[in-house]
BAFI-3210 file (N, C-alpha, C; in Angstrom, 3 decimals, decimal comma, padded with zeros to 6 digits):
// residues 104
n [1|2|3|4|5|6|7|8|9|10|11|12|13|14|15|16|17|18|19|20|21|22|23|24|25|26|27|28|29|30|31|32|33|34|35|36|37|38|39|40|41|42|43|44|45|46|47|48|49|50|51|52|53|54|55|56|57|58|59|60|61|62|63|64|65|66|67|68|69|70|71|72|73|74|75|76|77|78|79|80|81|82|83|84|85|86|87|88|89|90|91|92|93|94|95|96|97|98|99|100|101|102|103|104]
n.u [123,070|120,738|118,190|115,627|116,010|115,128|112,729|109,460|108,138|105,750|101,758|099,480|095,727|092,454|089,943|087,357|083,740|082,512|084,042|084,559|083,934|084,417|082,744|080,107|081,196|079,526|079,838|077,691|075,547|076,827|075,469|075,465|074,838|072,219|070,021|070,753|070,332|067,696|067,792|070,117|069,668|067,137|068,892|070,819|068,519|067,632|070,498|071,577|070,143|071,671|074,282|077,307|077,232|079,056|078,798|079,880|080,189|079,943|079,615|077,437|074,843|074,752|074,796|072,419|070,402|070,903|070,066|067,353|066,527|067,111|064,853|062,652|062,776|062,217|063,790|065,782|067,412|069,204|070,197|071,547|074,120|074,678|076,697|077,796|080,451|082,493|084,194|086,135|085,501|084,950|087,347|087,468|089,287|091,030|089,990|091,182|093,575|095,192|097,896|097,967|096,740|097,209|099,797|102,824]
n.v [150,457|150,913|148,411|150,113|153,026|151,739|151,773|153,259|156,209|156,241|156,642|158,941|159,292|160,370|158,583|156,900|157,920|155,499|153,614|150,548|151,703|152,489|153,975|156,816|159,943|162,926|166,318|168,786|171,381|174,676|177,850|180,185|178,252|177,074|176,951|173,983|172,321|170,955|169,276|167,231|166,673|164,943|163,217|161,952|160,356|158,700|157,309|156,363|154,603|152,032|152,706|152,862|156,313|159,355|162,048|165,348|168,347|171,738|173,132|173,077|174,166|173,568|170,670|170,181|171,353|170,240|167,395|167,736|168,399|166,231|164,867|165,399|165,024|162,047|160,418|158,563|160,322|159,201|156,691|153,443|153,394|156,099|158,432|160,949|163,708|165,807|169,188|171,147|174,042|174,475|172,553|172,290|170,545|167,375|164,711|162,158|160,383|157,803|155,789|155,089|151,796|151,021|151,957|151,647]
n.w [-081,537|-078,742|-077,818|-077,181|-078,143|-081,271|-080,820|-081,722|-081,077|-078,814|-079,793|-078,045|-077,373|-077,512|-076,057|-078,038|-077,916|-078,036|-077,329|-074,716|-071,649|-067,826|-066,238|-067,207|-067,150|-065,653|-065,804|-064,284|-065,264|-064,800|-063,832|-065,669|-067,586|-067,030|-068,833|-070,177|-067,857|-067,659|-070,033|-069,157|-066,991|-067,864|-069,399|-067,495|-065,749|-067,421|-068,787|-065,788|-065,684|-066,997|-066,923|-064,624|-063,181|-063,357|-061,387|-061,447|-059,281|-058,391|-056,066|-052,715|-053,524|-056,130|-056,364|-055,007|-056,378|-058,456|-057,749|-057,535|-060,048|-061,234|-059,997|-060,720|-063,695|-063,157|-062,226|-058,980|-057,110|-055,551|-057,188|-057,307|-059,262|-059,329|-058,637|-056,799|-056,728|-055,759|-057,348|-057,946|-059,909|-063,026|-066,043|-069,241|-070,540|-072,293|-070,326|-070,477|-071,757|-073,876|-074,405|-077,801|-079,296|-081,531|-082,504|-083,198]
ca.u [121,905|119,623|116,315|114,814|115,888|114,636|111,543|109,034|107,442|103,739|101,004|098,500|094,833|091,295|089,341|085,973|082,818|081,750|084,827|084,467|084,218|084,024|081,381|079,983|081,442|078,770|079,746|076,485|076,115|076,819|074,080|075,080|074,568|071,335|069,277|071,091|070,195|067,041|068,619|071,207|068,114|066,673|069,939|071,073|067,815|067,732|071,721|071,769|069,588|072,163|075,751|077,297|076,691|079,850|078,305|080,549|079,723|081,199|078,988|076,533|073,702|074,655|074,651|071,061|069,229|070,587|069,324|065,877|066,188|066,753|064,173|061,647|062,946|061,550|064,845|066,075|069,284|070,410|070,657|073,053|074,787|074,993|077,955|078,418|081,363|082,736|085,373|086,725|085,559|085,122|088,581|087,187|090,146|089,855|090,635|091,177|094,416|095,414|098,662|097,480|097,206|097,868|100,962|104,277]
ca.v [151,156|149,744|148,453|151,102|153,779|151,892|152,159|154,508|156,883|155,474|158,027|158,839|158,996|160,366|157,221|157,556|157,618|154,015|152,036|150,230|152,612|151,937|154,986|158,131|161,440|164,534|167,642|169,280|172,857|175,552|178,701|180,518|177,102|176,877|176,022|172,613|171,524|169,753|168,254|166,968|165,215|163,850|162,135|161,360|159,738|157,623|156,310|155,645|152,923|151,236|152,794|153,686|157,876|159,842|163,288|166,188|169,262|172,573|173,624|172,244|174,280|173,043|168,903|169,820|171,892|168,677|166,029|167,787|168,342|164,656|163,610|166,259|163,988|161,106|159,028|158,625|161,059|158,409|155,503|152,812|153,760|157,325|158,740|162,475|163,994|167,844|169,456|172,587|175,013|173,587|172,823|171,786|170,096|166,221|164,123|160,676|160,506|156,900|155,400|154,481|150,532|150,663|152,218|150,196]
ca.w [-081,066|-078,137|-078,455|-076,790|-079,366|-082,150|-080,869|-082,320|-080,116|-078,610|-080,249|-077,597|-078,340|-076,707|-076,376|-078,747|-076,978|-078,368|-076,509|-073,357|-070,378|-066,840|-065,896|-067,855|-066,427|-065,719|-065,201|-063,992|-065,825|-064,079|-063,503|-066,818|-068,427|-066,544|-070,211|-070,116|-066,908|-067,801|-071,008|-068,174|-065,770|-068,564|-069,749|-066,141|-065,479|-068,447|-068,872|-065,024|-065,656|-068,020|-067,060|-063,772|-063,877|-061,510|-061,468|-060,879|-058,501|-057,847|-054,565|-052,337|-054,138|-057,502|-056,358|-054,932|-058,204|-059,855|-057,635|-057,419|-061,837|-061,902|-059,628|-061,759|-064,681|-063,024|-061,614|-058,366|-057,917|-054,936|-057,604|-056,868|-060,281|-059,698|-057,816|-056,668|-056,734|-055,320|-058,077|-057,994|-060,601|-064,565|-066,598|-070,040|-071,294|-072,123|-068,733|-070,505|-073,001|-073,350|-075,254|-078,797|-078,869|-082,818|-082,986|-083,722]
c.u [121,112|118,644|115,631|114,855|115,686|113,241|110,915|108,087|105,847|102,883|099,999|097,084|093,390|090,638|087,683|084,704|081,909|082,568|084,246|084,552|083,402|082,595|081,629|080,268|080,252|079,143|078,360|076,886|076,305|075,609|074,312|075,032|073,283|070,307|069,493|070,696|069,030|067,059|069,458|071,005|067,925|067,613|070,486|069,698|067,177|069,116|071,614|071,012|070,522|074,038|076,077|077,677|077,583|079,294|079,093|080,206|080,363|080,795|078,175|075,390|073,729|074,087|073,144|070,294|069,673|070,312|068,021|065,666|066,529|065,706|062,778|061,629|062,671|062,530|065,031|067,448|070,142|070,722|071,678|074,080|075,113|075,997|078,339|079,698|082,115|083,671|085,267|085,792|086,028|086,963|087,976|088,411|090,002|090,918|091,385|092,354|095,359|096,633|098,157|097,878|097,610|098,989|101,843|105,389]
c.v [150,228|149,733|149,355|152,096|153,709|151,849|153,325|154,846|155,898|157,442|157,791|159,339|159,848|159,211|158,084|157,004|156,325|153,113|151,895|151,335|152,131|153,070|156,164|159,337|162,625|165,302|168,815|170,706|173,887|176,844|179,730|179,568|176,605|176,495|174,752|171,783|170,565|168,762|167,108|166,058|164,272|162,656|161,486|160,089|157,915|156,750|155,818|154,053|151,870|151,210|153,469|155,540|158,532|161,646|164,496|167,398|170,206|173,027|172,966|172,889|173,742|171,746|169,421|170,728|170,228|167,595|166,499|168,264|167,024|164,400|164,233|165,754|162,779|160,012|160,094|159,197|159,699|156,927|154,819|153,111|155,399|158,167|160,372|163,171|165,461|167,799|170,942|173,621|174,710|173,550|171,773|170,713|168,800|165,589|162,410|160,830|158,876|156,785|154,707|152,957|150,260|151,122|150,827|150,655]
c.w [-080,138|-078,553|-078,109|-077,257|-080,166|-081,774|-081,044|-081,122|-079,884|-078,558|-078,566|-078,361|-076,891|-077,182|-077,433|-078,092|-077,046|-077,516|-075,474|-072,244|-069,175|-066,169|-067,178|-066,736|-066,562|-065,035|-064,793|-064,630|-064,686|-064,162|-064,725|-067,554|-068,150|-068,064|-070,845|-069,323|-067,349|-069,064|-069,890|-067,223|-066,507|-068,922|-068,499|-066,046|-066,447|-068,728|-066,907|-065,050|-066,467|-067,084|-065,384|-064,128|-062,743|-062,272|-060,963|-060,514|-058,029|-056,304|-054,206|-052,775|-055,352|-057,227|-055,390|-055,886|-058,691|-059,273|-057,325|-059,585|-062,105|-061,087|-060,156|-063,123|-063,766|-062,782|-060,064|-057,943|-056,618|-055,602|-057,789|-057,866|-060,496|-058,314|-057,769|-055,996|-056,915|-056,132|-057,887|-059,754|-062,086|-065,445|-068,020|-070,830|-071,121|-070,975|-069,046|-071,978|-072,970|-074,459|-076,710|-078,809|-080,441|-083,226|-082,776|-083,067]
res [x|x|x|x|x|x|x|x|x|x|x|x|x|x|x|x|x|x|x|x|x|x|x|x|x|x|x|x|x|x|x|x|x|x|x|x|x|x|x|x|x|x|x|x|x|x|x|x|x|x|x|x|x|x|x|x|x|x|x|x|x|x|x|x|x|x|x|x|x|x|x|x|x|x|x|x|x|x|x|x|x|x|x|x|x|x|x|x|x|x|x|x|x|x|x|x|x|x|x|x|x|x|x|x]
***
């Protein structure tokens, strides 16, 4: 048998929101989610100060309601830590699935 068939499969894993990460992902809500948005400022306006913040956008009216509901929460939406970014149309599923580092 080679070595590469006794090896046991590698589990993958969603990382948990305490590990290391290089930025926080926002999906900005969309307009039947509109009762989130200023939950959404407030938290934007407060982690950019700590974490870089990539903000995701389906139209050009959405990425401006949410840089005038963050700057109504009291941050700057062009802060050097905050990064906007056009996506297509929401796909909830999770984006980050990494090889488990404890398997054997």
């Amino acid at each position: 048998m080679s070595a590469s068939a006794e090896q046991s499969p590698v589990r993958k894993r969603v990382p948990a929101e305490w590990e290391p990460q290089a930025a926080v992902w926002l999906q900005w809500p969309s307009d039947f989610e509109r009762v989130f948005k200023p939950a959404f400022a407030l938290m934007t306006a407060i982690l950019c100060r700590y974490e870089q913040f990539n903000i995701l956008f389906d139209s050009v009216s959405g990425r401006d309601q949410a840089r005038r509901a963050i700057e109504g929460a009291g941050a700057n939406p062009e802060h050097h830590n905050i990064e906007w970014i056009s996506m297509p149309p929401r796909s909830n599923a999770p984006k980050a699935i990494f090889p488990d580092a404890t398997s054997t």
